[in-house]
ROSE-4610 file (N, C-alpha, C; in Angstrom, 1 decimal, always signed):
// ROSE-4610
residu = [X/X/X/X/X/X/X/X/X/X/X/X/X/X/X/X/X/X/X/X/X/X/X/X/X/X/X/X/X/X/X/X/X/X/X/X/X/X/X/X/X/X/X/X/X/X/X/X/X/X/X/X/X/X/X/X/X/X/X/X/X/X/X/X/X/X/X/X/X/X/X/X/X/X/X/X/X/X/X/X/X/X/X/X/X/X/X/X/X/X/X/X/X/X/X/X/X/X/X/X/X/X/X/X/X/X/X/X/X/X/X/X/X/X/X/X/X/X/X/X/X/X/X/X/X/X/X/X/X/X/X/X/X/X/X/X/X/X/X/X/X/X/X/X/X/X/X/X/X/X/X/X/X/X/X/X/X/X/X/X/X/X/X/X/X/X/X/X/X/X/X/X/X/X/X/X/X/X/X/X/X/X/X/X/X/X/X/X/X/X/X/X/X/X/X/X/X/X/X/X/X/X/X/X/X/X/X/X/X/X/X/X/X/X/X/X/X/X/X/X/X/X/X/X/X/X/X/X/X/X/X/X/X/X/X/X/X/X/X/X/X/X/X/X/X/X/X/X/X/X/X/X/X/X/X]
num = [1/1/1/2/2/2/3/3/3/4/4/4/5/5/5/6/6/6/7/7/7/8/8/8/9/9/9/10/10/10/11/11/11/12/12/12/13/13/13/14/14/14/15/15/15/16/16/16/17/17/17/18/18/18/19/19/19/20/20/20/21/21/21/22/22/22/23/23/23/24/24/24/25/25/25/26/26/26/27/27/27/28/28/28/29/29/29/30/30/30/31/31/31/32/32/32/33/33/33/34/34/34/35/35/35/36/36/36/37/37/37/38/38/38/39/39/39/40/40/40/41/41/41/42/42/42/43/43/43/44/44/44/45/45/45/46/46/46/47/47/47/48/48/48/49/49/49/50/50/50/51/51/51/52/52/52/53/53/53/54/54/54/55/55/55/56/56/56/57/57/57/58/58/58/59/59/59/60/60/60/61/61/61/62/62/62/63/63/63/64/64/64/65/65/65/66/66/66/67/67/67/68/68/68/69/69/69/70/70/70/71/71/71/72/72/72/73/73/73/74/74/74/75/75/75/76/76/76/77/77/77/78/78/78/79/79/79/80/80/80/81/81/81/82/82/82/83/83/83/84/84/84/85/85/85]
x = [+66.1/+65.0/+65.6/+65.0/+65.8/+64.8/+65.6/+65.1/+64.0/+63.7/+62.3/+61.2/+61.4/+60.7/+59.7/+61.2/+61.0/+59.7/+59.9/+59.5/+58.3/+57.8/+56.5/+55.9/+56.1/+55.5/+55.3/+56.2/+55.9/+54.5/+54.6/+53.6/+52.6/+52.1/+51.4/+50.7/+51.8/+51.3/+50.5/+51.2/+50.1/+48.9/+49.1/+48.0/+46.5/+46.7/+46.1/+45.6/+46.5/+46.6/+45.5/+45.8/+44.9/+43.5/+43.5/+41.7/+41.1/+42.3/+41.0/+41.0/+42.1/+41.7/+40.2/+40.4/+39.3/+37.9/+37.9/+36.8/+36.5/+37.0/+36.7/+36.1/+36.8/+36.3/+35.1/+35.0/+33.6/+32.4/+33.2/+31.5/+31.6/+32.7/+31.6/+31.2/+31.5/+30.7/+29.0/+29.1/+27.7/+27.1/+27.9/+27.1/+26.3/+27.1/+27.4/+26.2/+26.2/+25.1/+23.7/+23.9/+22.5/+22.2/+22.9/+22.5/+21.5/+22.3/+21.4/+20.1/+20.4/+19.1/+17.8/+18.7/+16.9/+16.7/+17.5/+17.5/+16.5/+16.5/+15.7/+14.6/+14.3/+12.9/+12.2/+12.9/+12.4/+12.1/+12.4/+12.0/+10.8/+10.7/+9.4/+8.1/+8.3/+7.1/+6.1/+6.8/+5.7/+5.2/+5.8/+5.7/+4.3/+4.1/+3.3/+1.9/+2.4/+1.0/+0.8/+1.2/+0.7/+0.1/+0.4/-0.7/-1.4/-2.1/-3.3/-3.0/-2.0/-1.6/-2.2/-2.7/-3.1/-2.0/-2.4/-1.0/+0.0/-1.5/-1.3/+0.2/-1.0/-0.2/+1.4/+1.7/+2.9/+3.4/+3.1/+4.2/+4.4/+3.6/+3.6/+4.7/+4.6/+5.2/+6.6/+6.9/+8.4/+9.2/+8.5/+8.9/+9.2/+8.4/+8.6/+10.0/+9.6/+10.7/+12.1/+12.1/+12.9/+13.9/+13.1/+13.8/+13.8/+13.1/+13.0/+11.9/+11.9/+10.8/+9.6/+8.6/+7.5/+7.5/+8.4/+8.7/+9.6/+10.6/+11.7/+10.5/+9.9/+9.2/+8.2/+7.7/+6.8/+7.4/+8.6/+9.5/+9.4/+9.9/+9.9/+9.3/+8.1/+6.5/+6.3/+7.0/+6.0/+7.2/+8.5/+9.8/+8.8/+8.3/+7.5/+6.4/+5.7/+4.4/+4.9/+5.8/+6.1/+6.6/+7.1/+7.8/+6.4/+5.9/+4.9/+3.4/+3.6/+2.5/+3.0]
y = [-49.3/-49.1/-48.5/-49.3/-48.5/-47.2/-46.5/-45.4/-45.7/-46.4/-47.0/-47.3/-48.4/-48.4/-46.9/-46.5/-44.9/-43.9/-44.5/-43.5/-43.9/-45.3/-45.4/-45.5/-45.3/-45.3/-44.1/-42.7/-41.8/-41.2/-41.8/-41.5/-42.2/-43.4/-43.3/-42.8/-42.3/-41.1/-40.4/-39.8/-38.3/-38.8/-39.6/-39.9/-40.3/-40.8/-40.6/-39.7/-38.9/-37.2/-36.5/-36.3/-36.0/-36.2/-37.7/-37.9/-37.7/-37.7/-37.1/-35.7/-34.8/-33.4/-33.2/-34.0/-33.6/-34.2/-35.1/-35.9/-34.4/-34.0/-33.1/-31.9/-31.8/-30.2/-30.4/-31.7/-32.0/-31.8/-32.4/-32.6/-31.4/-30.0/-28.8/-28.3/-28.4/-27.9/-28.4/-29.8/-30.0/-29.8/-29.5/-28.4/-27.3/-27.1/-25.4/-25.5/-25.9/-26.5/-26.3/-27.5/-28.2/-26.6/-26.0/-25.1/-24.1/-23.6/-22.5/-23.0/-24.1/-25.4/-24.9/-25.5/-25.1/-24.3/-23.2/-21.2/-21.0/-21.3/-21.2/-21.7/-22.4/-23.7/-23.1/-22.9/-22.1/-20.7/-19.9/-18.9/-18.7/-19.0/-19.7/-20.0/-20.6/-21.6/-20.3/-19.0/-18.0/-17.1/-17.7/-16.5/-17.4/-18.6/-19.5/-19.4/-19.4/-19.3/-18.2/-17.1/-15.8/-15.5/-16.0/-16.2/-17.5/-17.5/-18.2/-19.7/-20.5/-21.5/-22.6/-23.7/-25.1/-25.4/-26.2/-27.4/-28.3/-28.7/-29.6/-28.7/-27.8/-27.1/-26.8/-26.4/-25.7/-27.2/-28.0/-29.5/-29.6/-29.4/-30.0/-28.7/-27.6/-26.7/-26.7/-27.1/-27.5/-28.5/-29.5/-31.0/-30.8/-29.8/-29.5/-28.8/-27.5/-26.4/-26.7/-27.4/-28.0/-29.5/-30.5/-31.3/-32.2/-32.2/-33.0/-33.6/-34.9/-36.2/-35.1/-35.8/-35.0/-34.8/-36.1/-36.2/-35.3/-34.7/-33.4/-32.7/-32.3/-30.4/-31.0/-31.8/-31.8/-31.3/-31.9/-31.3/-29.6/-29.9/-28.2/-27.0/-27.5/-26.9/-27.1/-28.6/-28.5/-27.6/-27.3/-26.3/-25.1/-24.6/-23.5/-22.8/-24.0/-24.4/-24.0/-24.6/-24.6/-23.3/-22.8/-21.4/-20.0/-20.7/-19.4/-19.5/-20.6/-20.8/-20.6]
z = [-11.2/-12.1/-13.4/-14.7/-15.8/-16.2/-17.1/-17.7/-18.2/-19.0/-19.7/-18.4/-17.7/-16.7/-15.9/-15.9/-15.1/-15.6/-17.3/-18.5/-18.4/-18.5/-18.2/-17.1/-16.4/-14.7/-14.8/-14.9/-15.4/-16.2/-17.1/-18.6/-17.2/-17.0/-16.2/-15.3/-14.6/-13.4/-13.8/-15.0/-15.7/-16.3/-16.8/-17.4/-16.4/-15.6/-14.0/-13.6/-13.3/-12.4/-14.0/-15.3/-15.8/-16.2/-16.0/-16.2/-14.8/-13.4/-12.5/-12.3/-12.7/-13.3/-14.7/-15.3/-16.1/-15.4/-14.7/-14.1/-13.3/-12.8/-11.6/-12.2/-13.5/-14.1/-14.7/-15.1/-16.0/-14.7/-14.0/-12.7/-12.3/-11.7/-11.7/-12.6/-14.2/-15.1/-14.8/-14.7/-14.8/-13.6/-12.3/-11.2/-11.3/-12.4/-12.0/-13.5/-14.6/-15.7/-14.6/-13.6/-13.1/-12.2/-11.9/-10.7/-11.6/-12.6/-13.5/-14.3/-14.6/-14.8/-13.8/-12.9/-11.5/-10.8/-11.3/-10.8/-12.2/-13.0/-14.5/-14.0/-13.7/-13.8/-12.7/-11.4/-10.2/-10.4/-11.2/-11.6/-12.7/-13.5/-14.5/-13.9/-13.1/-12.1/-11.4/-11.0/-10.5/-12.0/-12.8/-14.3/-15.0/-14.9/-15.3/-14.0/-12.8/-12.1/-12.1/-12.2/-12.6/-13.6/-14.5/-15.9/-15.8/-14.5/-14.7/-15.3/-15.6/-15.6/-14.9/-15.1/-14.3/-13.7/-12.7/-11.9/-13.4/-14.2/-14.9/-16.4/-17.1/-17.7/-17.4/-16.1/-15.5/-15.4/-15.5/-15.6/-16.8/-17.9/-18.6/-19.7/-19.0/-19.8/-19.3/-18.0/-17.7/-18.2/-18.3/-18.9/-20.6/-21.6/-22.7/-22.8/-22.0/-22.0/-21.6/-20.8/-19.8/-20.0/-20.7/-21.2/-20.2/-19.0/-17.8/-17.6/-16.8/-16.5/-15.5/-15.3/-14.8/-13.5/-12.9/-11.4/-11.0/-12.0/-11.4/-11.6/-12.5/-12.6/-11.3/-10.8/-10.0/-9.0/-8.6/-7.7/-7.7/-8.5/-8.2/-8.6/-8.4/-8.7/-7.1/-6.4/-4.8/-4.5/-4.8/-3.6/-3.8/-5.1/-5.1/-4.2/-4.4/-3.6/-2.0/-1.5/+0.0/+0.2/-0.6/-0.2/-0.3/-1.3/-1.0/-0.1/+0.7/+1.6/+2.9]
């Protein structure tokens, strides 16, 4: 094998080895993003029924606040729901 050969198989390799280092650090960032995400959202949800909040309102004020479709905040309006019954 020549030097050049070598050189790019090389450059290769790394170039490899670093997009799935960065693949990997990106996805726990957005873990670790999504986890404080719905430790936020799940904490809100008793602050909103405590002030007398509707079903409806408390979706509708997650989905605003939150930045998310109605079917996640429903979600986790019912994890709420189950935990405190």
């Amino acid at each position: 094998m020549e030097a050049k050969e070598w050189v790019a198989r090389e450059v290769a390799r790394v170039r490899t080895d670093s997009l799935a280092e960065g693949r990997e650090e990106g996805l726990s960032i957005v873990r670790r993003d999504g986890m404080t995400l719905a430790l936020a959202i799940l904490n809100d949800i008793p602050k909103l029924i405590a002030a007398n909040k509707t079903h409806e309102e408390i979706i509708t004020t997650l989905v605003a606040k939150y930045n998310i479709d109605q079917d996640q905040a429903e979600s986790y309006y019912e994890q709420v729901m189950a935990l405190r019954a």
